[in-house]
N, C-alpha and C positions, 0 to 999 in steps of 0.2 A: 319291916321286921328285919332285912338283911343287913341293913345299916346298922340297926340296931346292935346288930353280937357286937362283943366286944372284940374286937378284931386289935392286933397290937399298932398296925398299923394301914391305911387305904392310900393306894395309890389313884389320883386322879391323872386322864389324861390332860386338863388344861386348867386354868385357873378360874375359869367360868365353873366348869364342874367341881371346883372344888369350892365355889361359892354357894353353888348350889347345894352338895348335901351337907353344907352345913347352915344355910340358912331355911330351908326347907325340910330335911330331916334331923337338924339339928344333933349331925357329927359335930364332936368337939373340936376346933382348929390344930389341935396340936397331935392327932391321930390321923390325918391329910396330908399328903405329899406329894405335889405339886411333880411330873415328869412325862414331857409334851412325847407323845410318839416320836417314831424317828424312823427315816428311809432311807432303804439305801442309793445312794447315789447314784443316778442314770451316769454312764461313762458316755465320756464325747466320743467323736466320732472320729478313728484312727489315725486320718489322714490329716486331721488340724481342720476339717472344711467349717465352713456354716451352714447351719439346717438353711433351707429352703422355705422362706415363712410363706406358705400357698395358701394358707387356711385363717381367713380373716378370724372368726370367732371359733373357741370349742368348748363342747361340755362335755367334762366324763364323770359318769356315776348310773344309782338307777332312776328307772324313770315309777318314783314312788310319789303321791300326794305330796308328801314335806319337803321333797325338790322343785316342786312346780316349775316343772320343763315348761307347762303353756307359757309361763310368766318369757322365759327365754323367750319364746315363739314372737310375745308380743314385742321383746325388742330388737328382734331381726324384721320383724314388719316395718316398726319405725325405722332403724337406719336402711334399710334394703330402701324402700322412699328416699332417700339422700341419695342414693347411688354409690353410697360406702362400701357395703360389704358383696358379695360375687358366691362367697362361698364358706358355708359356717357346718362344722361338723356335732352331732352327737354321740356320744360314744355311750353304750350302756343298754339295756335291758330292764323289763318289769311289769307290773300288769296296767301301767298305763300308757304301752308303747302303743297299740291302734288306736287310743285316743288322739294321740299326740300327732300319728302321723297321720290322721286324719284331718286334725287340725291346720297340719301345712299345708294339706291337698286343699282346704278351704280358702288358705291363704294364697294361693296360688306361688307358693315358693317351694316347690316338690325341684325346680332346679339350683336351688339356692342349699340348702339344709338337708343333709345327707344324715340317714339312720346308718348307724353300722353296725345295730346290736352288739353284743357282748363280746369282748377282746381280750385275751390273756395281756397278763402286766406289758410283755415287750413291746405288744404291737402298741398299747395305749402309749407310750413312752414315745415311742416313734410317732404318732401322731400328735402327739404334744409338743416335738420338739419342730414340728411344722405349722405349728399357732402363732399367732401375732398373739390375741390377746384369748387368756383364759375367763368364762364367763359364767357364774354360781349365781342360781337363786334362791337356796334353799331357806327353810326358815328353821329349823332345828338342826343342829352339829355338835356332836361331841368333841371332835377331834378331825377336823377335814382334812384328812389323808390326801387327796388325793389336789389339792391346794400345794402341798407342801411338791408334791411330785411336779404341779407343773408350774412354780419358781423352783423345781432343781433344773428344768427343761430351759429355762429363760423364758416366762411368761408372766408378764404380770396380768394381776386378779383383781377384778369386778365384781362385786358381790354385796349382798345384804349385810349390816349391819347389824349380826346377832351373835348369840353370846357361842364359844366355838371358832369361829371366825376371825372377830375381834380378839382371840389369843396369838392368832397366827399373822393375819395384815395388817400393817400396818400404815395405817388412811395417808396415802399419801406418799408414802417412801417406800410399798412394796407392793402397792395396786389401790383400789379406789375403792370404797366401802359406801353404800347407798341407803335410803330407809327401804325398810323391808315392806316388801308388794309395790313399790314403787318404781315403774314401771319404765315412765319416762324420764325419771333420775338418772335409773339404770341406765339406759340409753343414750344418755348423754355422755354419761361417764366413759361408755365403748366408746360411743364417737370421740370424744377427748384422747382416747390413746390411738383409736387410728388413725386419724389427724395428725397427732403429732409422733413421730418415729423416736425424737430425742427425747422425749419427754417418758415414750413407751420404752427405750431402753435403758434410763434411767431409772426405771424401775425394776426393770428386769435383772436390773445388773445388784442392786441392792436384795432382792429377794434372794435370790444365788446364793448372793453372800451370806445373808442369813441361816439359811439351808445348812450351809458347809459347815457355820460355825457350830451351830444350836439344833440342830434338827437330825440329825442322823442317826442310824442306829447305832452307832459307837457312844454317843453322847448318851442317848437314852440308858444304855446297858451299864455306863458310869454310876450315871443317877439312881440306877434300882437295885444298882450293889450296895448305895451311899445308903440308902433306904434300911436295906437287911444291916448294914453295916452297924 
C-alpha cells in the first residue's frame, strides 16, 4: 500500500532496490532514483603510519538470522585447519550472540574468534583498519553500509552474492563475491586473499578508490538535491 501513493518521487538506496519495487510492487521506473548511501570518510592516521593488519578476518554488524554469523563460523573452521588464520574478529550484538558463541566454544576456537559485542562507529573503524580481509555472509541487504566503511579502511570484501552486495562489489576488482550458503566457496575466497598480499592489496586499493569517488556523503547529498532539484 505504501508504494502505492503516489509519491512524486522514491529514492532507492541501490539498484537492486530499485529493481525490486518495481518489479515486485510495480513502482513505475521513472518515479525511482537510484542514490547509493554515502560515509564519511575514516581519516588516516596523522603521522602518515600504516595500520597494523593483526586481525586476519573480521565481521561487523548484528548477529540476526539473515547474517548467518554460524555461516562465518564454519569458514574459520575450514581455514583455521590450514593453519591460515591465528585471529579473526566479530564485531556486533543481537539475539543470536549465545548461540554463536556457543558455537565456537563447540568448535573449540574460543582462542581464535573474539566476540567484542557492540562498538560505537570509532572503535569499529579502528578495528577495521587492523583487518587484512573483511568477511559478510549475509543473505539479505539493502545497502551494506558497513562494506562501504571497510573499503574506506583498506579492506577488501568476501561475501555472498546477493542483490545489495552486488551494487557495492565489484567480483573481482573490489573483493570476491561467492554463491550464497556456500560455505566452502567462501573459504576459499578468504584463503585466496590471505595467501596472496598483492593480490589483497589490489583490491584494497581499488575499493578506496571507489569509496572516495562515489560513496561519500558529499556524493550522496549531490544526488538528493539532483532528486528534489
Amino acid at each position: 500500500v505504501l508504494y502505492r501513493i503516489p509519491y512524486g518521487r522514491i529514492i532507492a538506496v541501490s539498484q537492486s532496490t530499485n529493481d525490486a519495487l518495481m518489479r515486485r510492487w510495480g513502482v513505475p521506473a521513472g518515479r525511482v532514483h537510484v542514490v547509493p548511501n554515502g560515509i564519511e570518510l575514516p581519516l588516516e592516521p596523522a603521522d602518515g603510519s600504516a595500520p597494523s593488519r593483526d586481525i586476519d578476518l573480521i565481521y561487523a554488524g548484528r548477529f540476526v538470522p539473515t547474517k548467518n554469523i554460524g555461516d562465518l563460523i564454519d569458514v574459520v573452521v575450514r581455514l583455521h585447519a590450514t593453519g591460515l588464520v591465528s585471529r579473526v574478529v566479530l564485531v556486533g550484538e543481537g539475539p543470536l550472540w549465545d548461540e554463536m558463541v556457543e558455537k565456537v566454544r563447540a568448535a573449540g576456537l574460543v582462542d581464535v574468534i573474539e566476540f567484542t559485542g557492540r562498538k560505537g562507529n570509532t572503535e569499529v573503524l579502528d578495528l577495521l583498519r587492523r583487518g587484512k580481509v573483511f568477511f559478510h555472509a549475509s543473505s539479505r541487504e539493502g545497502f551494506p553500509v558497513v562494506m562501504v566503511e571497510a573499503m574506506a579502511c583498506g579492506l577488501p570484501v568476501v561475501a555472498y552474492r546477493i542483490p545489495g552486495v552486488v551494487d557495492v562489489i565489484d567480483d573481482g576488482v573490489t573483493g570476491l563475491l561467492v554463491t550464497e550458503r556456500d560455505t566452502a566457496a567462501h573459504a576459499a575466497a578468504c584463503r585466496r586473499m590471505l595467501e596472496d598480499p598483492a593480490a589483497r592489496e589490489r583490491l584494497a586499493k581499488a575499493g578506496r578508490e571507489m569509496v572516495v569517488e562515489s560513496l561519500t556523503l558529499g556524493t550522496m547529498t549531490d544526488r538528493v538535491e539532483r532528486v528534489y532539484a
